[in-house]
Every structure is written in structure tokens, then in C-alpha cells.
N, C-alpha and C positions, 0 to 999 in steps of 0.2 A: 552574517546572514542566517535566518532560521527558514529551512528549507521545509514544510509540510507536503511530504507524497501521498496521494490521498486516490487508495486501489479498494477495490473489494479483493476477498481473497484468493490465495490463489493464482497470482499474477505478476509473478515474477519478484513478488515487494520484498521478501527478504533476502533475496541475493545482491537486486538491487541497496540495497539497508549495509551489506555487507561488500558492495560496491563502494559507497563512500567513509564508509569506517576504515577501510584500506588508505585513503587518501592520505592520513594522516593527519589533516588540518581542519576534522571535522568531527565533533560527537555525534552520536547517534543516542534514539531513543525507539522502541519495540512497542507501539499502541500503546500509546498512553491511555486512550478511552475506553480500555477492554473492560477493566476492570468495573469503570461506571456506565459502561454499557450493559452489561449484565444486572449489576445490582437493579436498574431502573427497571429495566424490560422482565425479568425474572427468568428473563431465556434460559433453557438447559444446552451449556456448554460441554465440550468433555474438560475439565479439569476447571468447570466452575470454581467450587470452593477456595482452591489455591488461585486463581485467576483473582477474585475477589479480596484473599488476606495479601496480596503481592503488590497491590495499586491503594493511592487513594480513589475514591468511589463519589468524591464530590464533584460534581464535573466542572464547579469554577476554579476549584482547586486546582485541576488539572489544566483546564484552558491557562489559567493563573501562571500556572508553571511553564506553560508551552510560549508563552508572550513573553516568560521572564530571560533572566541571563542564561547565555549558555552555558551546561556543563563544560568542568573540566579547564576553564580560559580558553575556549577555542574558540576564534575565529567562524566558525560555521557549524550549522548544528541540521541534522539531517532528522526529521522526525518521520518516523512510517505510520502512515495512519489508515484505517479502514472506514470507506465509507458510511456502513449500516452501525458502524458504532457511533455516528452524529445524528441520533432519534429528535426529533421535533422539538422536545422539551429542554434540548443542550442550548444555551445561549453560544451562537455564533462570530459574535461580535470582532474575538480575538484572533480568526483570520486577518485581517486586517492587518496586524504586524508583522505578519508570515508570507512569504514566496509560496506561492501557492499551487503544485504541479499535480498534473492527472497520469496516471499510472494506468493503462488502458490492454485487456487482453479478451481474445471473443471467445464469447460467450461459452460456445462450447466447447472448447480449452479449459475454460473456470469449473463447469457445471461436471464432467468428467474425472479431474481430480477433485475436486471438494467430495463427490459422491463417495470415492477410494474412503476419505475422511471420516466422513458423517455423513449418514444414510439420509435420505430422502429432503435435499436441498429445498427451501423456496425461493421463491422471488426476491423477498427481504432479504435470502441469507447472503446473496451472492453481491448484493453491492451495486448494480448498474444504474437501477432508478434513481438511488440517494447519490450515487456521484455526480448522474446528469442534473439534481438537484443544487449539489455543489458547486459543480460547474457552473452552472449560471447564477448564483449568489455571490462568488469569486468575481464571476464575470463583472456584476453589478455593481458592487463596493469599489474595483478599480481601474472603470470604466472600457476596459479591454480583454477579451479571450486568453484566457490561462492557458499555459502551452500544457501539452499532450502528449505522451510517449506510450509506446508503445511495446508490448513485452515482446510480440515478433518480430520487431525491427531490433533490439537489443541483440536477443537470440540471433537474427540472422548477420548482424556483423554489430558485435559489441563495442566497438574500438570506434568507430563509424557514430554508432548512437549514440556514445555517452560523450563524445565530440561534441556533437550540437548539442546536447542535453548543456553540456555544464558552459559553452559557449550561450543560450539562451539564457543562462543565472548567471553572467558575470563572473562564472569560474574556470582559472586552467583545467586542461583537461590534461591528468596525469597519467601514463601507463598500467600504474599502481592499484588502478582501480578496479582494473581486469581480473586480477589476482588477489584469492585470500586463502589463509589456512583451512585446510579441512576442521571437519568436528564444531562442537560447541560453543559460541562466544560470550562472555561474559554479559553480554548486553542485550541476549537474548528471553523475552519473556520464560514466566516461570509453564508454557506451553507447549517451550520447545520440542520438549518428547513427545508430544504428540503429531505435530503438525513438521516439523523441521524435519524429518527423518533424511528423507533428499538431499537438501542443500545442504544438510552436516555432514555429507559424505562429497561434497563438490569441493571445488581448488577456483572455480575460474566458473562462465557462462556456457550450459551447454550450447549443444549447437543446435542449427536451427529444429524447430518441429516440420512433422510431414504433415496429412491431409489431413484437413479436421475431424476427429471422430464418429463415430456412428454410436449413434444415442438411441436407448427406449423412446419410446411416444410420450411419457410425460416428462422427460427431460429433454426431449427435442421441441416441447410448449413452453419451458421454459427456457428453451434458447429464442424461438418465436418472441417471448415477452419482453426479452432482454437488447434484443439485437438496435431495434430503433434509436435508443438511448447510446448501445456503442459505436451506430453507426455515425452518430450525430459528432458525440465526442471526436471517432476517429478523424473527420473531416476538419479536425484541428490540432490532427500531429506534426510536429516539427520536424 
């Protein structure tokens, strides 16, 4: 099974990522698209240049590989992907061979750490429109609603969530998966120092979050922008 998770960022995706590399019976791969997301868009990332010499930057290349055999002989293959890295110009096709799951967390949860990140998010940066995008192109190619999880319901009982997560893909659900080593993992993009600082220092799923943030006025517009599209998604979590 090749499993494509598919979050904007921010939302729980690399713990989750480090959820099923635990498993044992599954490789993982860290945005394959980053690298020919940038090249295309010319976007300024923190750690562009290394993001770009670490990937190919062909994006059928990539699709290419994400369809292909899984690394390693393994039985299942967990891909983390970001939304806003499938720009219009990516041929989508290769979905199609792919389980295809949405990785869903609000708004302003996302927009509150990304800001920690990188200053002055948009719309685009966050991922909500191109997933509700996805989400119904997903929907369309396999005639039924792509299931939906959520990073609060994880957070609020992990063992629980990833229960019916890997029950909805046809997979046991191990204990195993609760738990990983602290620090750095091999299979983590060459971004990791920027972005990972957090979850390099975790063992397991924090616990739940409290109330949602108090946001400036143009970050609480782009929770207003964003919310339609997660509210829609959400009304299709498992």
C-alpha cells in the first residue's frame, strides 16, 4: 500500500510520518514535492538552495517515483505530502495509485506556529484551499470521499485515532506507533533544522491542545479565509 498524507503545514504531519516509520512494516518519505515546488514557483523558503540540490525538481520525476515500487521491500509506504506543494502546473494523474488521506488541523493552530517559522504567512502558504482542492479531485477519480483525520482528535487520544486511521486503510493497528526515538531521523528532509525543532525533542504525541489562540487582525483574516475549506473537510473525519 502506498499511503499519500496530504496536510498543509504545521499539522501534526511529521510526528504523524514518525508514527508510521515506528511501525516497522512501512518506509516513509518527507515531501517529495518541496524541492519541485520551489524550483517552479521561485518561492523564497528558509533553506531554499539545500531544499532544491536534496530533491529532484522534475515533478514527473517525482510523481514517477511516488507511483513506483516502495523503498526498501516494504510492504507499505507512508508518503507526507503538502498541499501547496501540488501548484496547477503538477500533473496529478498519479494519485490514482495512491490511498489517498487528509491530514486536517484549524486554522488557527496552523497560522500561529507557521508564523513562530516564517513571518507573515498567506493564504497560499498554509495549505487549506489546495487540500479542499485535493480533496475533491481525490474524491472524483474514486468515486467516494477520502477519509479525514484530524491532528486534535490524534492529539486528544492517540491510540483511539490511529485505531480507526489504519482500520480505515486496511492496516493493523500497532502499539508501536505511539512511540519513537527522540532527535533526528534519517528520513527526515534536509529542513529539518529549521522546521522540526519540536518534534526532535518528542518520544510519543503531545497531549491534547487548550483553546484556540488569539490572533492579530490579519492573521485572524486569514483564519476567516481558511476555515470554510476546513470546515467542509472536517465534516469528513473518521
Amino acid at each position: 500500500m502506498k499511503i499519500a498524507m496530504w496536510s498543509g503545514p504545521r499539522n501534526l504531519s511529521t510526528a504523524l510520518m514518525y508514527a508510521f516509520a515506528a511501525r516497522g512494516d512501512c518506509a516513509v518519505s518527507d515531501e517529495p514535492f518541496y524541492a519541485a515546488y520551489l524550483q517552479a514557483t521561485g518561492i523564497d523558503h528558509p533553506m531554499r538552495s539545500g531544499i532544491i540540490a536534496s530533491q529532484p525538481t522534475d515533478p514527473a520525476e517525482v510523481a514517477a517515483r511516488c507511483a513506483g515500487p516502495n523503498p526498501e521491500g516494504q510492504p507499505h509506504w507512508y508518503q507526507k505530502h503538502m498541499t501547496m506543494h501540488m501548484i496547477p502546473a503538477f500533473d496529478r494523474g498519479f494519485l490514482r495509485s495512491l490511498t489517498n488521506v487528509f491530514l486536517l488541523r484549524h486554522p488557527a493552530r496552523v497560522i500561529a506556529s507557521y508564523a513562530k517559522k516564517r513571518e507573515a504567512p498567506t493564504l497560499a502558504d498554509i495549505g487549506f484551499l489546495q487540500q479542499a482542492q485535493l480533496f475533491d479531485q481525490v474524491a472524483d477519480m474514486t468515486g467516494s470521499a477520502p477519509p479525514v483525520i484530524s491532528a486534535e482528535a490524534i492529539r486528544a487520544n492517540p491510540g483511539q485515532a490511529l485505531t480507526r486511521l489504519c482500520a480505515t486503510l486496511g492496516l493493523p493497528f500497532t502499539d508501536r506507533m505511539l512511540h519513537w526515538p527522540a532527535g533526528p531521523k534519517p528520513y527526515d528532509g534536509v529542513w529539518a533544522p529549521h522546521w522540526y525543532n519540536a518534534v526532535h525533542r518528542s518520544s510519543g504525541f503531545e497531549d491534547p491542545e487548550g483553546p484556540l489562540p488569539d490572533l492579530p487582525g490579519e492573521y485572524q483574516r486569514l483564519v476567516d479565509q481558511a476555515l470554510a475549506a476546513h470546515d467542509r473537510l472536517a465534516a469528513h473525519a473518521i
